[in-house]
C-alpha positions in Angstrom: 0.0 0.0 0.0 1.4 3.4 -0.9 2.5 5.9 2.1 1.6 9.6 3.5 4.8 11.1 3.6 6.1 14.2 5.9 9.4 15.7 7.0 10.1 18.7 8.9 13.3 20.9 8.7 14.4 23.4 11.1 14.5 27.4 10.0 17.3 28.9 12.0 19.4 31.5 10.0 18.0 34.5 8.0 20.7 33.0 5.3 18.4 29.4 5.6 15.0 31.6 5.1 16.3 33.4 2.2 17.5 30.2 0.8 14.2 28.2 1.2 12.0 30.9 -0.6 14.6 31.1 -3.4 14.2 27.2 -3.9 10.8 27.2 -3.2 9.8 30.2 -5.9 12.4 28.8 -8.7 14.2 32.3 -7.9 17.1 30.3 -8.6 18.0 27.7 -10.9 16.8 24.3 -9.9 18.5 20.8 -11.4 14.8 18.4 -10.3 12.7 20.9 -11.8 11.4 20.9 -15.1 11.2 24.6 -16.3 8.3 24.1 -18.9 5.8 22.4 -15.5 6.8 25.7 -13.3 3.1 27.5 -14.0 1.6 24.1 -12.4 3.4 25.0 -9.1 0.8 27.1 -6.9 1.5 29.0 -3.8 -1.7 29.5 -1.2 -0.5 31.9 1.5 2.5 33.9 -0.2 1.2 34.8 -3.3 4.1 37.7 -3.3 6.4 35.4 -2.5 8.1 37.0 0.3 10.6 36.3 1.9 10.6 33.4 5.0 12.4 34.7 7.4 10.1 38.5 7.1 7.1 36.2 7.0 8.1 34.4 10.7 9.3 37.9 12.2 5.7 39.3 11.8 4.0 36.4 12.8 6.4 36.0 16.0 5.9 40.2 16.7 2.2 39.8 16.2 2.2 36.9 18.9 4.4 38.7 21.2 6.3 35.9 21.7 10.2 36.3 23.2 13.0 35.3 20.5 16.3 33.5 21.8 19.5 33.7 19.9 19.0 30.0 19.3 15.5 29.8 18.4 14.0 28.4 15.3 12.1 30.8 13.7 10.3 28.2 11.6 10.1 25.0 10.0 9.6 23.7 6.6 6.7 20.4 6.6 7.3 18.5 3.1 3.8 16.5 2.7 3.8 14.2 -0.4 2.7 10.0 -0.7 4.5 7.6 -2.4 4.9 8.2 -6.3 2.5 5.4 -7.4 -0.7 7.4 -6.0 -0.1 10.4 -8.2 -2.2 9.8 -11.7 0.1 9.6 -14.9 -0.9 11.7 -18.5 0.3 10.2 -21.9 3.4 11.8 -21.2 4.2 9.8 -17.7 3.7 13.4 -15.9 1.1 13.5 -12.5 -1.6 15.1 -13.5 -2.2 18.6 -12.1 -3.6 18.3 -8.3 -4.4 22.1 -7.9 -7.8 22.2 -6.8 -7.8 18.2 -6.1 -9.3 16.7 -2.7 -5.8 15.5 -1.7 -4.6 19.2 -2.2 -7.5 21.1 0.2 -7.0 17.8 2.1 -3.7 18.6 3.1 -4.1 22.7 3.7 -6.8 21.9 5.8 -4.6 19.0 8.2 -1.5 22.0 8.5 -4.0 24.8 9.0 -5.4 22.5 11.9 -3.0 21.2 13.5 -0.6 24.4 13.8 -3.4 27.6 13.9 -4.2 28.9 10.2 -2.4 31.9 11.1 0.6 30.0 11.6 1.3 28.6 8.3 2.4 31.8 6.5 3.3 29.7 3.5 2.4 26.4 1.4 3.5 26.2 -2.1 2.4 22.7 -3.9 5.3 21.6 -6.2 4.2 20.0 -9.8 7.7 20.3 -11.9 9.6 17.9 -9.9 8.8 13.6 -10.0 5.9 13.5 -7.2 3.5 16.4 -6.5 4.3 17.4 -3.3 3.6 20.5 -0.8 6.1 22.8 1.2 5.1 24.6 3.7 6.6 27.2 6.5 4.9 26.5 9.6 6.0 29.2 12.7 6.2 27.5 15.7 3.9 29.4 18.1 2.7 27.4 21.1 -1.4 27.1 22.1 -0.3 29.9 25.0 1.7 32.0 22.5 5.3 31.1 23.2 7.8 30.4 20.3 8.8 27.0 20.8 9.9 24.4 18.1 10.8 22.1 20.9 7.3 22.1 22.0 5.9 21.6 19.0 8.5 19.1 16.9 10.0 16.9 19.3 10.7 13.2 18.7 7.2 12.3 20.3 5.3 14.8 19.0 6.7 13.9 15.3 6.0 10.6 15.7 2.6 11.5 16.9 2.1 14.1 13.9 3.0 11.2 11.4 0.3 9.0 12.4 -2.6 11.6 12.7 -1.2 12.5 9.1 -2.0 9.4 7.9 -4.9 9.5 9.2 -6.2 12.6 7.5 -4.9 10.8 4.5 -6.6 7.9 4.6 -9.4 8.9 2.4 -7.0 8.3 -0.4 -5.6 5.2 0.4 -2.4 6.0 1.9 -1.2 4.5 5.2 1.6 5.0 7.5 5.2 4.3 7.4 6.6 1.9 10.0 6.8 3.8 13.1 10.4 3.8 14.8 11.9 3.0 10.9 15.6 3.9 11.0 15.2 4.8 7.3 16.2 8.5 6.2 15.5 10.9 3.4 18.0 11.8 1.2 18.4 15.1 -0.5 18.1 15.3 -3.9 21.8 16.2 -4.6 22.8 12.8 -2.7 20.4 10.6 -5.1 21.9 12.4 -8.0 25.5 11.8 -6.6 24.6 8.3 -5.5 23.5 7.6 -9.5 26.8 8.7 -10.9 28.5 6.3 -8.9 26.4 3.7 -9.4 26.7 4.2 -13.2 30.8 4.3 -12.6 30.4 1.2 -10.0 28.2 -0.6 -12.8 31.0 0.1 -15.7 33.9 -1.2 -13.4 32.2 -4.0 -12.2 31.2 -5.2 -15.5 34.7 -5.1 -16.4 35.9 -9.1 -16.2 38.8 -9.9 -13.9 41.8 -11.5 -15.4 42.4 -14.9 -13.7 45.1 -15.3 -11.9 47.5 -18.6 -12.3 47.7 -20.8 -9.5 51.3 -22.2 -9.3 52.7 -25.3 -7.4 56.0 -25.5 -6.0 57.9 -28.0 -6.3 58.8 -30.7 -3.7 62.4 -30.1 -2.0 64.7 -32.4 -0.8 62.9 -32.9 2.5 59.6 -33.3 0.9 60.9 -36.4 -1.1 60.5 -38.2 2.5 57.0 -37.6 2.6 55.6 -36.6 -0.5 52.3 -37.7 0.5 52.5 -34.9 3.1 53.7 -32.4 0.6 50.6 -33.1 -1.6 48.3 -32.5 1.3 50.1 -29.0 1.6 49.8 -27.8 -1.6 46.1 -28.8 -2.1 45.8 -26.7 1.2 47.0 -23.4 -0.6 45.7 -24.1 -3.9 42.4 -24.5 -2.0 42.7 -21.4 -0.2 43.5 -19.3 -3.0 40.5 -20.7 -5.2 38.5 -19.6 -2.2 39.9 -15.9 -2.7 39.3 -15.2 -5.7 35.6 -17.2 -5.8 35.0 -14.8 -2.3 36.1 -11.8 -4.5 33.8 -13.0 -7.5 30.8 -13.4 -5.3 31.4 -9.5 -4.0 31.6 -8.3 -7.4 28.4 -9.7 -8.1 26.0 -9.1 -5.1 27.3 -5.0 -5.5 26.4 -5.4 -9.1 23.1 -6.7 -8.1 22.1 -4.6 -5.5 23.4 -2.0 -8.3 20.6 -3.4 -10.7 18.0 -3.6 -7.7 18.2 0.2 -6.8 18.3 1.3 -10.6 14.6 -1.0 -10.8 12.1 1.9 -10.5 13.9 3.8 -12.8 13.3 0.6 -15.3 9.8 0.3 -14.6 9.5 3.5 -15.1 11.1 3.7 -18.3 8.9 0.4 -19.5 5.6 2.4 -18.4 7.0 5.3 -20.3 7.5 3.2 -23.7 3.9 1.9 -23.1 2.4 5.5 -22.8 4.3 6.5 -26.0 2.9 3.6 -28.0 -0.8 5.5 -27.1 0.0 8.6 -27.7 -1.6 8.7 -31.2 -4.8 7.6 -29.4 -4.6 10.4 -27.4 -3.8 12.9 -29.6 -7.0 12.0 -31.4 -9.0 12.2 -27.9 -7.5 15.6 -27.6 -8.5 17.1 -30.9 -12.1 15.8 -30.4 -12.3 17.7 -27.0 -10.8 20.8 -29.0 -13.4 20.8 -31.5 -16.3 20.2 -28.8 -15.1 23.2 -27.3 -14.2 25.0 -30.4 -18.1 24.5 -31.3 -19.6 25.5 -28.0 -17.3 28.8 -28.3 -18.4 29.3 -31.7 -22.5 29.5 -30.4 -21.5 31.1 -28.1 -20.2 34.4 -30.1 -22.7 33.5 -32.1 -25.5 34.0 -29.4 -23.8 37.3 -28.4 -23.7 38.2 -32.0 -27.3 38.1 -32.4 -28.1 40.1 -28.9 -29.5 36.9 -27.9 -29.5 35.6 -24.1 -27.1 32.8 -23.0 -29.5 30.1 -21.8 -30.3 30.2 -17.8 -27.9 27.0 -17.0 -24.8 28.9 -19.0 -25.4 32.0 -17.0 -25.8 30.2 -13.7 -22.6 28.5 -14.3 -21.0 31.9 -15.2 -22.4 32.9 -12.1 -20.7 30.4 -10.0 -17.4 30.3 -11.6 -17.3 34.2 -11.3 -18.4 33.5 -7.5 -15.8 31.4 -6.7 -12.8 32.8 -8.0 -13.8 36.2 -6.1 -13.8 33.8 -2.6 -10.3 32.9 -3.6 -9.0 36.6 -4.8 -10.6 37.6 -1.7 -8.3 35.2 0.2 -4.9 35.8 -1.9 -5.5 39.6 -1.2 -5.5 39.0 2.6 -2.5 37.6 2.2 -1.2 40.7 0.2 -2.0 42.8 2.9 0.3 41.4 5.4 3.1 42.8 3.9 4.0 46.1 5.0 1.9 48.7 3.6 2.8 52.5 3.9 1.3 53.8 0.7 -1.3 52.9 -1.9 1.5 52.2 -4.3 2.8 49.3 -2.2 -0.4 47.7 -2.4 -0.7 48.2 -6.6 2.5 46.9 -6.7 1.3 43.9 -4.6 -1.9 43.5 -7.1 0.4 43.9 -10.4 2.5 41.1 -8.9 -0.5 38.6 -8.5 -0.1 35.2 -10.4 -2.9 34.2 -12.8 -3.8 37.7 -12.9 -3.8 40.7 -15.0 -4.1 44.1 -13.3 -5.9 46.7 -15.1 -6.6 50.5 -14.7 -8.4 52.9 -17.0 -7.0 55.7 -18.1 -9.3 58.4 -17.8 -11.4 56.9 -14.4 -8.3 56.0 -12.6 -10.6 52.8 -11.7 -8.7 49.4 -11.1 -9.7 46.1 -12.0 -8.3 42.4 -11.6 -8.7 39.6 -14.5 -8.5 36.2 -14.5 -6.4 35.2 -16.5 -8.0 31.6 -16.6 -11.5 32.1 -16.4 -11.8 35.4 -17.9 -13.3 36.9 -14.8 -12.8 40.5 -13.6 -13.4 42.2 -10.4 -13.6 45.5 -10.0 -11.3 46.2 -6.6 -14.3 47.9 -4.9 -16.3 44.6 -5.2 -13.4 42.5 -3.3 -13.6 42.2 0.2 -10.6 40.4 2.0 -11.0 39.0 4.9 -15.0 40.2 4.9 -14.0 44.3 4.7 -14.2 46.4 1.8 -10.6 46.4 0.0 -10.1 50.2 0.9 -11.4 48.9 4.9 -8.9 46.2 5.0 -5.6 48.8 3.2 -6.2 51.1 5.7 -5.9 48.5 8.5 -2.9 46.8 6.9 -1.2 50.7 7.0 -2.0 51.0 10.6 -0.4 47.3 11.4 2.5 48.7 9.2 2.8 51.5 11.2 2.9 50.1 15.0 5.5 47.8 13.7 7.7 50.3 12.3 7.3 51.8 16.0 8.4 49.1 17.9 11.3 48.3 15.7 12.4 51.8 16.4 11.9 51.8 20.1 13.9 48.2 20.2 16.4 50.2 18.1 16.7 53.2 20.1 16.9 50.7 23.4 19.5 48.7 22.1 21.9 52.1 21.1 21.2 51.8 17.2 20.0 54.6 15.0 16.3 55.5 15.3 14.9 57.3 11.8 
């Protein structure tokens, strides 16, 4: 049965923030990622992308919780399943889980279990092998301390792992064997590890030259008792045959446990073939579904053409997809408006910045809009309300927030001898 899968990693260095969200965000380049799958990748919390270590500072000053010079500011929960659970296209990619039941699933389990205003960000991964989510979780305790110890200690992990499972069931996973001593490897390990094996594999297919056995001959004193002397050198021509066959056998199990890692990569190449050989029957599925659509797009203009009404159903399911994308630019703008905000500009720059959509302002009206770039859908920004306030409601709060920070981070300044501005 195929697995639910978590790790944790600790967030201790501004240097380890910074280098998280580069990875994370493909700000930098990234060897397991395929660069044409990077729009399937979907962040929830951080649509701006900001920075980690920023995102755990406000949430720790917000809490009021005390900072050591050895705390962890935050950690990074990897939740993926084994490979095999993931659907395959034509291609042999997993098809995209944005919007799936295993995706909300697995929001809804971190937002739970660590306080939705605790995860700051969770970023689901589709240009890599497996699906798979990574999020930054701060550690704030139930009574508002900071406290990764608390919160991811060897029995709480283990505990976390199995009500993981749990929430995974649903989907068939299960969980690992508890107390396994079996650890993840990094990427740049596995990728390391295949070189060798492809230089282990090349030597030890490379045959040995035998080596001559050799007999000495019997000396004077072995004339006496050359029964003796036979006995002797059967001894060392035995012992050497054992060498080398020892030798032989090593040779072959490495090369076989060689062949035995390298497997899933065989498979996986023999279910790629077998995709390949369907590909035509695909393609033909394919262009059907493009001229179905092609057709219903063409009545459509043709409908509007005429001044004619859409039918009630098409207008009802306009209705609802226009419904739902406002709920989730509603959300994605809350988000926004954690980030500092001093001026209106901060906050268009913010807007502009938002992916899968295209910000808009007229000319002569000044008025700003957002369109989806999917669905078509625009909202006017007076319509959105993040967070259940009017946009202009929740800006002005987000400036206010803005501002007591800025005061207390001049205060600690002024405290601690450094330059107040």
């Amino acid at each position: 049965m195929p697995y639910a899968i978590l790790r944790v990693e600790k967030i201790k260095t501004a240097q380890q923030g910074a280098a998280r969200t580069a990875h994370n965000y493909r700000l930098r380049e990234t060897p397991n990622a395929d660069a044409e799958r990077k729009d399937l990748n979907h962040e929830y919390f951080n649509p701006a992308q900001r920075n980690y270590w920023e995102l755990a500072t406000e949430r720790i000053q917000e809490a009021g919780a005390k900072v050591r010079p050895d705390s962890v500011r935050a950690m990074e929960v990897i939740l993926t399943a084994s490979p095999e659970v993931f659907k395959k296209d034509a291609q042999g990619q997993s098809v995209d889980m944005r919007g799936s039941k295993w995706a909300e699933a697995n929001v809804a389990f971190l937002q739970a279990k660590f306080g939705k205003e605790n995860v700051v960000a969770m970023s689901l991964h589709q240009d890599e092998l497996t699906p798979h989510f990574q999020a930054i979780v701060v550690p704030i305790t139930a009574d508002g301390r900071l406290s990764a110890k608390d919160l991811f200690n060897p029995k709480t992990l283990r505990a976390l792992q199995t009500e993981y499972a749990q929430a995974m069931k649903p989907f068939g996973l299960e969980r690992g064997v508890e107390h396994s001593r079996a650890k993840h490897e990094t990427m740049r390990h596995v990728y390391g590890a295949q070189e060798r094996s492809r230089g282990e594999v090349g030597e030890l297919s490379t045959p040995m030259p035998a080596q001559r056995l050799s007999i000495e001959g019997p000396g004077p004193l072995d004339l006496v008792n050359l029964s003796r002397w036979k006995a002797e050198q059967e001894a060392k021509l035995n012992a050497e045959l054992t060498r080398q066959l020892a030798a032989a056998n090593e040779r072959a199990e490495k090369a076989a446990k060689i062949a035995q890692d390298s497997s899933t990569a065989r498979d996986r190449a023999q279910t790629l073939r077998r995709q390949l050989a369907s590909v035509e029957g695909t393609k033909a599925t394919a262009l059907g579904e493009r001229d179905f659509f092609q057709d219903a797009a063409t009545r459509a203009a043709v409908w509007a053409a005429q001044g004619e009404t859409p039918p009630a159903e098409v207008l009802a399911l306009g209705s609802q997809v226009r419904a739902e994308e406002q709920a989730k630019l509603e959300d994605q703008v809350a988000q926004l408006l954690k980030a500092p905000m001093r001026k209106v500009s901060d906050l268009t720059e913010q807007l502009r910045r938002l992916p899968g959509y295209d910000y808009q302002q007229d000319p002569d009206t000044k008025r700003s809009q957002l369109r989806h770039l999917e669905t078509g859908s625009r909202f006017a920004l007076g319509e959105l309300k993040p967070g259940g306030v009017p946009l202009k409601q929740a800006y002005e709060q987000a400036v206010q927030r803005t501002q007591q920070r800025d005061l207390v981070r001049s205060r600690e300044q002024s405290r601690d001898g450094g330059m107040s501005i």
